[in-house]
One Martini backbone bead per residue (centre of mass of N, CA, C, O) as a GRO file, in nm:
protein
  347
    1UNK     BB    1  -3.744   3.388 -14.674
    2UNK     BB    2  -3.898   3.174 -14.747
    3UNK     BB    3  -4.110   3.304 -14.895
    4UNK     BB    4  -3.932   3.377 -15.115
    5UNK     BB    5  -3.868   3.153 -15.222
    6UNK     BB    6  -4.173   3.003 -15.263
    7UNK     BB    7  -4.258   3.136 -15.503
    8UNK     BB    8  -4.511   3.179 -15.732
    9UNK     BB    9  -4.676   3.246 -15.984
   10UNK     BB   10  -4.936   3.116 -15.834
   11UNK     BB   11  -5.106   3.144 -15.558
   12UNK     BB   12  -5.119   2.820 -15.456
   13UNK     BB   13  -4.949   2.727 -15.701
   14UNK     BB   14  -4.719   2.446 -15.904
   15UNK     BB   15  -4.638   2.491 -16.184
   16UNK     BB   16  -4.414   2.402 -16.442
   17UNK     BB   17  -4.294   2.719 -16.448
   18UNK     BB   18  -4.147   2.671 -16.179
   19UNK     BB   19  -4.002   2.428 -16.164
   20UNK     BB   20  -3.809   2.571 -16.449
   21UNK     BB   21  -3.699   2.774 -16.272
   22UNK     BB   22  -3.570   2.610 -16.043
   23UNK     BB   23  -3.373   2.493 -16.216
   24UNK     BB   24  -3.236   2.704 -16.356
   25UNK     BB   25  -3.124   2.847 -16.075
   26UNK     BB   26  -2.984   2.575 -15.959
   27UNK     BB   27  -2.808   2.524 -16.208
   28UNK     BB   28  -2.684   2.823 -16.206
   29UNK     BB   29  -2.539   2.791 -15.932
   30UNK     BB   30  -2.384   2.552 -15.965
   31UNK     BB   31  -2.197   2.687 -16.184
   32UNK     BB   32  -2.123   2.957 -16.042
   33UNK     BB   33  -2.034   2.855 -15.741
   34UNK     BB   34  -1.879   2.539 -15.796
   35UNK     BB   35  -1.594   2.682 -15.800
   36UNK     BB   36  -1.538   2.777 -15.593
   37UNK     BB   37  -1.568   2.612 -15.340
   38UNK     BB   38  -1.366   2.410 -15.466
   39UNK     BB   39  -1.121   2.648 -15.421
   40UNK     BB   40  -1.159   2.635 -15.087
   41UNK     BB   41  -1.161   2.354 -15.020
   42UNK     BB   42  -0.882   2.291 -15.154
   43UNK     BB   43  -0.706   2.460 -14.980
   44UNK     BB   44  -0.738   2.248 -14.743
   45UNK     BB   45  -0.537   2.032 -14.891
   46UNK     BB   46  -0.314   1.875 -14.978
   47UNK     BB   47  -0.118   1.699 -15.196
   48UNK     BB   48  -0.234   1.430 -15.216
   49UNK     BB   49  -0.528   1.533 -15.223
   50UNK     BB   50  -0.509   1.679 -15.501
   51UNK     BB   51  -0.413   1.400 -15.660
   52UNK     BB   52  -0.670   1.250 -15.612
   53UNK     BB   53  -0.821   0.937 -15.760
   54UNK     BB   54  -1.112   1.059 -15.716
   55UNK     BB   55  -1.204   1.348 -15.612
   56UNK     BB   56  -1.298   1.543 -15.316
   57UNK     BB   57  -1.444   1.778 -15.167
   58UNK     BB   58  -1.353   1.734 -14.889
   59UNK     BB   59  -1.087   1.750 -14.635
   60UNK     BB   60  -0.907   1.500 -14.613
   61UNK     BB   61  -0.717   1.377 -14.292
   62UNK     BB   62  -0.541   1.166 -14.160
   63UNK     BB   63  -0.462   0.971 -13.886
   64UNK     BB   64  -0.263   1.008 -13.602
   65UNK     BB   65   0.023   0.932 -13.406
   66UNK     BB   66   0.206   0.939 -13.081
   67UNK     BB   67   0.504   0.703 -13.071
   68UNK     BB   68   0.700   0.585 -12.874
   69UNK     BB   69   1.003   0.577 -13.048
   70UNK     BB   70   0.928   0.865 -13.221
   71UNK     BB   71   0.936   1.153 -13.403
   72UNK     BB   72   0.702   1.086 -13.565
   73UNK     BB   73   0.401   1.059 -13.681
   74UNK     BB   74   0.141   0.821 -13.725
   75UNK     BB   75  -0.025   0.651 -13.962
   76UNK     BB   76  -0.342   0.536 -13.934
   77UNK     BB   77  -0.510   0.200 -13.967
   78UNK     BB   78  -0.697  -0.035 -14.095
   79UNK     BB   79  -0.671  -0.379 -14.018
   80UNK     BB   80  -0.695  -0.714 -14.176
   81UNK     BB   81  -0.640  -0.983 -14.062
   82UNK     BB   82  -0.603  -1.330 -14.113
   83UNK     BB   83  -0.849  -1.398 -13.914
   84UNK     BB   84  -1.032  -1.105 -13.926
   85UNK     BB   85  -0.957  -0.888 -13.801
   86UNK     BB   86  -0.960  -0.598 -13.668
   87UNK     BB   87  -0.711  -0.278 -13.634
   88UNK     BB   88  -0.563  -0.022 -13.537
   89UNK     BB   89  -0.249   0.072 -13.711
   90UNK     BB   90   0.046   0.186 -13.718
   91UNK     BB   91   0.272   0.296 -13.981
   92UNK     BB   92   0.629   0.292 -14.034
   93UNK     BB   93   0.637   0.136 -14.324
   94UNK     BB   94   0.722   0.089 -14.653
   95UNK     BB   95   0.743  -0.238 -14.853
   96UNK     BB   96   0.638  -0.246 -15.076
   97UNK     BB   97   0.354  -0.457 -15.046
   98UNK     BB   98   0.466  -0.414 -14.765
   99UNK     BB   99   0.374  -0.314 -14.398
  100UNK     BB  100   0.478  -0.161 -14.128
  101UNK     BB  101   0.320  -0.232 -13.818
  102UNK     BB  102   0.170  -0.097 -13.499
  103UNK     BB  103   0.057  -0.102 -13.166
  104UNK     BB  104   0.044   0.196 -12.940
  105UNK     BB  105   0.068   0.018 -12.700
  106UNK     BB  106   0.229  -0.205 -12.894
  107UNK     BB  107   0.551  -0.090 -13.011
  108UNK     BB  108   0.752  -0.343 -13.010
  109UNK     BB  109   0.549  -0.532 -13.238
  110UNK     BB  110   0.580  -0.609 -13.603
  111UNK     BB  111   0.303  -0.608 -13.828
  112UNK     BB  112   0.287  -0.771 -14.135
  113UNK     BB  113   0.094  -0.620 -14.438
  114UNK     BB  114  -0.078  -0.570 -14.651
  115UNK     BB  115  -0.186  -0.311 -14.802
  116UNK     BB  116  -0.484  -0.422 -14.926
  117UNK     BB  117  -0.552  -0.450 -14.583
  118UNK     BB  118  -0.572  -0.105 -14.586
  119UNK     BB  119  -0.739   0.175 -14.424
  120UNK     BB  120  -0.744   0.488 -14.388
  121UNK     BB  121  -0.792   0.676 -14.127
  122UNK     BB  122  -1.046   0.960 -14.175
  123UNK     BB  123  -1.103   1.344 -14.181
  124UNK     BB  124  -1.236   1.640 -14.172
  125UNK     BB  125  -0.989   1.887 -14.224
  126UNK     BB  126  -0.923   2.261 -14.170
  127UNK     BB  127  -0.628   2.344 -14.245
  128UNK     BB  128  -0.379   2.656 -14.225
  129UNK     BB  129  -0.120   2.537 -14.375
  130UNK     BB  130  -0.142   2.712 -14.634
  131UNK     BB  131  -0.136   2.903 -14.545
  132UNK     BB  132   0.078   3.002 -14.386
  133UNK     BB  133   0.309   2.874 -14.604
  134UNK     BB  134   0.255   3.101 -14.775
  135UNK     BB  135   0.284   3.362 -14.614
  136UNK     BB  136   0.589   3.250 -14.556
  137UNK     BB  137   0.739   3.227 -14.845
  138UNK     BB  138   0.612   3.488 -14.950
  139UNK     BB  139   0.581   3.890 -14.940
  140UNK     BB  140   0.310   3.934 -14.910
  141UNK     BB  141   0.243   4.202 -14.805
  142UNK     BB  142   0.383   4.346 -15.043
  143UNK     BB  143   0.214   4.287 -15.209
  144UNK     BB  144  -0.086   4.365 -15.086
  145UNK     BB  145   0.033   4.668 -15.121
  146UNK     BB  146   0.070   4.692 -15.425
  147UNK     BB  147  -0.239   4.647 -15.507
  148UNK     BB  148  -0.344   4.816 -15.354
  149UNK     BB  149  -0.235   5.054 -15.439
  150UNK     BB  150  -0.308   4.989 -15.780
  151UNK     BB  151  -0.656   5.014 -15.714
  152UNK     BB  152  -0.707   5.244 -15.611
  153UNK     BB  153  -0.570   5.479 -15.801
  154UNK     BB  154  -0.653   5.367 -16.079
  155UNK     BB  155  -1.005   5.376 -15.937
  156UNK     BB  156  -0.968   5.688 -15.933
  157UNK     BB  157  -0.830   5.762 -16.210
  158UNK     BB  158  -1.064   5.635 -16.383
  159UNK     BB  159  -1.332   5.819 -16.252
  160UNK     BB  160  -1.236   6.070 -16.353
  161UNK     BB  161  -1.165   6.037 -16.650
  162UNK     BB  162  -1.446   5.925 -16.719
  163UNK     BB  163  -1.643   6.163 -16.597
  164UNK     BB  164  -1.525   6.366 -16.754
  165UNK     BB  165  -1.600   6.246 -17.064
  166UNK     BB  166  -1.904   6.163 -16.965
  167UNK     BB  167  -1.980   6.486 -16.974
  168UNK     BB  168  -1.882   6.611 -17.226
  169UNK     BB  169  -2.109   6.366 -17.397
  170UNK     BB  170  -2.360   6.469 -17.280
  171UNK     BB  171  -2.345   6.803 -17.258
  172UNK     BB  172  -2.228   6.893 -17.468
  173UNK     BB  173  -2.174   7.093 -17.786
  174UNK     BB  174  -2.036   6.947 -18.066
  175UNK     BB  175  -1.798   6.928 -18.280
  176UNK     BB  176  -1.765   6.545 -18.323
  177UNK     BB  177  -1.892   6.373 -18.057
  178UNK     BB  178  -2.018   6.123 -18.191
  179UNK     BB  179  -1.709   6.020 -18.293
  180UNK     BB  180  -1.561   6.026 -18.074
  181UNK     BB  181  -1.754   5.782 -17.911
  182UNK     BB  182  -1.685   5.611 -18.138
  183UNK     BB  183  -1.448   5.565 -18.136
  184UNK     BB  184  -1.409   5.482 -17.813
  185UNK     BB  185  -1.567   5.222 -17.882
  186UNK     BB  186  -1.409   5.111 -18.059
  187UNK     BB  187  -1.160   5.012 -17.898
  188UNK     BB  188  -1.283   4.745 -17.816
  189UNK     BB  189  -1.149   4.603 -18.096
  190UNK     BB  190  -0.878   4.592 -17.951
  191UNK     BB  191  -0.647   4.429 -17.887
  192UNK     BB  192  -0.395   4.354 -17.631
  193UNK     BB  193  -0.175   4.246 -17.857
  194UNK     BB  194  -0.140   4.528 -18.000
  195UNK     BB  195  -0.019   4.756 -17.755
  196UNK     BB  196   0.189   4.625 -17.561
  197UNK     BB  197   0.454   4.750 -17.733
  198UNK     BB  198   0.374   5.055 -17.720
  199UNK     BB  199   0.306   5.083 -17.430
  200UNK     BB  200   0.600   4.975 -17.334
  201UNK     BB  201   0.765   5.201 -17.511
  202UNK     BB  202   0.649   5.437 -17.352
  203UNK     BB  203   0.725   5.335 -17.072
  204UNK     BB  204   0.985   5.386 -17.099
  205UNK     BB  205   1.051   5.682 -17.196
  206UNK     BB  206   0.965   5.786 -16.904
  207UNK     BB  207   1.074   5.554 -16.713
  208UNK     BB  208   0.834   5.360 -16.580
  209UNK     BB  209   1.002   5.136 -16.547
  210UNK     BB  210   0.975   4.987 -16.248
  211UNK     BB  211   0.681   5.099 -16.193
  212UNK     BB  212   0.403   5.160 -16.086
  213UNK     BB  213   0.266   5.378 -16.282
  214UNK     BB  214   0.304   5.158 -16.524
  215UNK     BB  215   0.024   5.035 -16.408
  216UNK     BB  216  -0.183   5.256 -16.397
  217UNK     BB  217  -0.183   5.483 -16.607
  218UNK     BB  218  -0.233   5.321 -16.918
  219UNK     BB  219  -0.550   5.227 -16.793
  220UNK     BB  220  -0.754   5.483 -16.687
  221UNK     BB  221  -0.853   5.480 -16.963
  222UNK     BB  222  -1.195   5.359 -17.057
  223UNK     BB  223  -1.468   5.262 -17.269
  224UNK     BB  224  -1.679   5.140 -17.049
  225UNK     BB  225  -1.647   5.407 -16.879
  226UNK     BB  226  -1.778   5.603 -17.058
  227UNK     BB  227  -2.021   5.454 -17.144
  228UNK     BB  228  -2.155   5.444 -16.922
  229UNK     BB  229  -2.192   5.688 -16.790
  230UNK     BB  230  -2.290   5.856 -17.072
  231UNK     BB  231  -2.583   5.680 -17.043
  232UNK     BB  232  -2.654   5.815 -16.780
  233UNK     BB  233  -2.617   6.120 -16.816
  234UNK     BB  234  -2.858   6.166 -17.002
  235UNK     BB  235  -3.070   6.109 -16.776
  236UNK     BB  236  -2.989   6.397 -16.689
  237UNK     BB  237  -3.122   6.724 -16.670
  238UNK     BB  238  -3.059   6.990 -16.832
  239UNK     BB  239  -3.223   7.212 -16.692
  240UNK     BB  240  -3.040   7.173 -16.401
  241UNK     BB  241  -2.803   7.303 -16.530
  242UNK     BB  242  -2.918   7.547 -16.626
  243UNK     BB  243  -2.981   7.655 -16.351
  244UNK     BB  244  -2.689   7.691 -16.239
  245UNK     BB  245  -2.569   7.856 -16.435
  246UNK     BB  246  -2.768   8.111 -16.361
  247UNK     BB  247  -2.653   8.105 -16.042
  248UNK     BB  248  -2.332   8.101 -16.130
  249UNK     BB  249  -2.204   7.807 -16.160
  250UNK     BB  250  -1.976   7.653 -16.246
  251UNK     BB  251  -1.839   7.344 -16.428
  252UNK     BB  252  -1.677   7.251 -16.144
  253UNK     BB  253  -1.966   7.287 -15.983
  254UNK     BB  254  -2.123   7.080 -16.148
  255UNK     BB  255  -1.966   6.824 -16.158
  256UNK     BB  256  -1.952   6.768 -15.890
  257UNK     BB  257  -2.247   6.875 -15.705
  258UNK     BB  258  -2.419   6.703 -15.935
  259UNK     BB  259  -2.340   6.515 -16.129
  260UNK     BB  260  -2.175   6.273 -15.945
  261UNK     BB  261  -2.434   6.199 -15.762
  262UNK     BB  262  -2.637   6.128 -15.972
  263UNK     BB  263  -2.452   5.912 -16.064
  264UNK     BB  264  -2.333   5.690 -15.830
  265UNK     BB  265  -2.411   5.407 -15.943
  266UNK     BB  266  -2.211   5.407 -16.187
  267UNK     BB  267  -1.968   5.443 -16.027
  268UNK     BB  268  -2.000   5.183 -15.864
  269UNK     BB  269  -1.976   5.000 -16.112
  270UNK     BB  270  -1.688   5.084 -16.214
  271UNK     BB  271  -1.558   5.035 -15.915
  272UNK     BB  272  -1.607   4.733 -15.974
  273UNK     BB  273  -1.473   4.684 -16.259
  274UNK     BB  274  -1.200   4.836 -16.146
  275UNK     BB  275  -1.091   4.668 -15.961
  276UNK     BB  276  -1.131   4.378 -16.116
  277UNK     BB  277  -0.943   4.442 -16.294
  278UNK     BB  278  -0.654   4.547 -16.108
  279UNK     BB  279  -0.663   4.292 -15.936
  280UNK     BB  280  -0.643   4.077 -16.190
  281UNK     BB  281  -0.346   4.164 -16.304
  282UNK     BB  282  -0.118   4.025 -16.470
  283UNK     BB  283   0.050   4.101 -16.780
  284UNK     BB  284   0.120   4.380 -16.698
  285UNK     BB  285   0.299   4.362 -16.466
  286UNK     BB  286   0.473   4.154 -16.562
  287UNK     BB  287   0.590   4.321 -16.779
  288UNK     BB  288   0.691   4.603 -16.607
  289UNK     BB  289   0.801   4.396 -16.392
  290UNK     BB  290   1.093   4.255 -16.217
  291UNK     BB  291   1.064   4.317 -15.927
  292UNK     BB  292   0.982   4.195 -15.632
  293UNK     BB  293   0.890   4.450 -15.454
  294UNK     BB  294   0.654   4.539 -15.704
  295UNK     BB  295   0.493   4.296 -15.701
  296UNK     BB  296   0.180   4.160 -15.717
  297UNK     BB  297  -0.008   3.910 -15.635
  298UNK     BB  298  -0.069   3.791 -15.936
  299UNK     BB  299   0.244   3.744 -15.965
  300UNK     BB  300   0.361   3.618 -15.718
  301UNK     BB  301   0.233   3.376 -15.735
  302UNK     BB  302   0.392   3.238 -15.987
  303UNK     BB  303   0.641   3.129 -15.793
  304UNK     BB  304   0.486   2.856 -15.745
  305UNK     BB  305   0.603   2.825 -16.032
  306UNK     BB  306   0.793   2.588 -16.173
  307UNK     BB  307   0.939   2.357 -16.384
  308UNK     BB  308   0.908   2.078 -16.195
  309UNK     BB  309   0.701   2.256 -15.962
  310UNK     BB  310   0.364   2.273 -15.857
  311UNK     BB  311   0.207   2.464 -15.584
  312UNK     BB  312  -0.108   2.402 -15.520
  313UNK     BB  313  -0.168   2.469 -15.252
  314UNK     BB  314  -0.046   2.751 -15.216
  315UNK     BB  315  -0.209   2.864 -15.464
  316UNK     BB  316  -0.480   2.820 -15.387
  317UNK     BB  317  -0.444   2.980 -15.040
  318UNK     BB  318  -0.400   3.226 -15.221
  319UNK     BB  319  -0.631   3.269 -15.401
  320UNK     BB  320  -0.855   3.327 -15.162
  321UNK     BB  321  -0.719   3.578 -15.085
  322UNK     BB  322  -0.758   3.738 -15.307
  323UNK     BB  323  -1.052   3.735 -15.327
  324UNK     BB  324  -1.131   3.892 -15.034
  325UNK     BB  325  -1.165   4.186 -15.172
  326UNK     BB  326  -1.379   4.155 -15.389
  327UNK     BB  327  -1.601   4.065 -15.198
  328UNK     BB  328  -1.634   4.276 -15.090
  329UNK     BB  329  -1.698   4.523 -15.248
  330UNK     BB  330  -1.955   4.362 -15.388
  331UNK     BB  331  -2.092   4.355 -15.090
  332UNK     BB  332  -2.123   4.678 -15.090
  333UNK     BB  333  -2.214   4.758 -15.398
  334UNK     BB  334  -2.449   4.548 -15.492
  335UNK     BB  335  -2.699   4.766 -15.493
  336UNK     BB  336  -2.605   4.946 -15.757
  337UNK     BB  337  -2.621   4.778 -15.970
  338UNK     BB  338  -2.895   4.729 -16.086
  339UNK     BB  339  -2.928   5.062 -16.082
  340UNK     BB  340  -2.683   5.121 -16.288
  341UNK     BB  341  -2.780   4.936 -16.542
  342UNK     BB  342  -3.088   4.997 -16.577
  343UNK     BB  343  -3.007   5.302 -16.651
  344UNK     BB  344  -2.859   5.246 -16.891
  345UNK     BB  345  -2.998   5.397 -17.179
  346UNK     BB  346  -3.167   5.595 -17.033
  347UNK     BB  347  -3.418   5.872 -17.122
   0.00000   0.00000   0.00000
């Protein structure tokens, strides 16, 4: 792996174009990775610490004492005394810009102190006290119930209705395919804030507001999603085709048994592509979704956000947990990405 590292343009020499070459992998890895790192740090601080300016990186958490004759634990300070001692006291409560503090061996007496002569003494503390009060604030698991289902049917039957017209575009002669083809590429210009209301009043007429389907459904067929497919699709062999069709094979057996396994990188990345559309839709389940039980993640988390008061603890710490069906996903199939991006195009 080290050797993998440090390869160079030329073996055994480290050349200006090498320098250049790490300088810019370093720093596209920190602009690509560094808000996520910063997303998960966050997740473990409290509210103080995520207000806290100027910010830090990680998750530091003030230290405690439980003191004979308090109720709760009590926030222990460095304090320097008049005298110039150093001490460690918790404090019991603060008046205006005086601090009340006691010895936690010796809590009969008071010590006041200016607040500006203490600096509370912190670690850094990995705490899971926002997940747990996040998924216990909302319904996390029907959300997650909910996403699942949405996430799963939808990338089953975009890959379904995707790769049935990108073998149709691929492999059949007719008049018309490659209009058919540009209008499909052509949609992709048209905003998504321009079918909202068409496509809103569609399915209510249908029945499926407030129903998960109408949230599967009307994204099912994508253009990049044909477009990937069939410029895939190009590169496998006619003759191969044309050999089935001699030995007697349907087209429905042709499709299935020869077409869909040697698409199998395309179908990979549109899986990946399709997923995360699909789990991180926002906007259109907010539209059709009314109903509590049937809300999403992405629509659950909004929960979160008051008109007065918005819990980004809870927020940042539900939203680390939405991410982790993603990355398994990515990690699963990102072998194939490579592969089915390279040929796409290419014939």
């Amino acid at each position: 792996m080290l050797r993998f590292l440090t390869r160079t343009r030329h073996p055994g020499r480290f050349g200006l174009t090498d320098a250049l070459t790490y300088v810019f992998l370093i720093v596209g890895t920190f602009i690509m990775f560094g808000p996520v790192l910063w997303l998960v740090m966050s997740s473990f601080k409290d509210r103080a610490e995520l207000v806290r300016f100027p910010p830090r990186f990680l998750p530091y958490s003030q230290e405690t004492v439980v003191v004979e004759g308090y109720n709760d634990p009590l926030p222990l300070f460095n304090v320097t005394l008049e005298n110039g001692e150093t001490r460690q006291l918790a404090q019991v409560r603060r008046v205006g810009l005086e601090a009340q503090m006691i010895d936690p061996a010796n809590p009969e007496e008071i010590i006041r102190v200016n607040i500006n002569d203490r600096t509370p003494i912190e670690t850094v503390r990995f705490s899971l006290d926002n997940y747990l009060r996040g998924i216990q604030s909302f319904p996390f698991l029907t959300y997650l119930r909910n996403s699942l289902v949405v996430t799963i049917a939808a990338t089953a039957l975009t890959l379904l209705i995707n790769s049935m017209a990108a073998f149709a575009l691929s492999k059949y002669q007719f008049r018309g395919r490659d209009a058919i083809f540009l209008i499909t590429i052509g949609t992709l210009m048209i905003p998504l804030s321009v079918i909202l209301v068409p496509v809103f009043l569609v399915i209510t007429e249908v029945g499926w507001n407030n129903n998960l389907l109408g949230v599967i459904v009307p994204g099912a067929a994508t253009p990049t999603g044909v477009f990937l497919l069939r410029q895939y699709m190009l590169t496998i062999p006619d003759e191969l085709i044309d050999s089935a069709r001699i030995d007697g094979a349907s087209e429905w057996r042709i499709y299935l048994q020869i077409i869909l396994p040697l698409a199998r990188p395309a179908l990979a990345v549109l899986t990946i592509f399709s997923i995360m559309w699909r789990w991180n839709d926002f906007l259109w389940p907010l539209i059709v979704l009314s109903r509590n039980e049937l809300f999403t993640l992405q629509v659950g988390l909004n929960s979160f956000q008051g008109e007065l008061q918005v819990q980004w603890d809870l927020i940042l710490a539900m939203t680390v947990l939405t991410l982790l069906p993603i990355t398994l996903v990515f990690g699963f199939l990102q072998r194939y990405i490579t592969t089915g991006i390279a040929t796409t195009g290419m014939k």
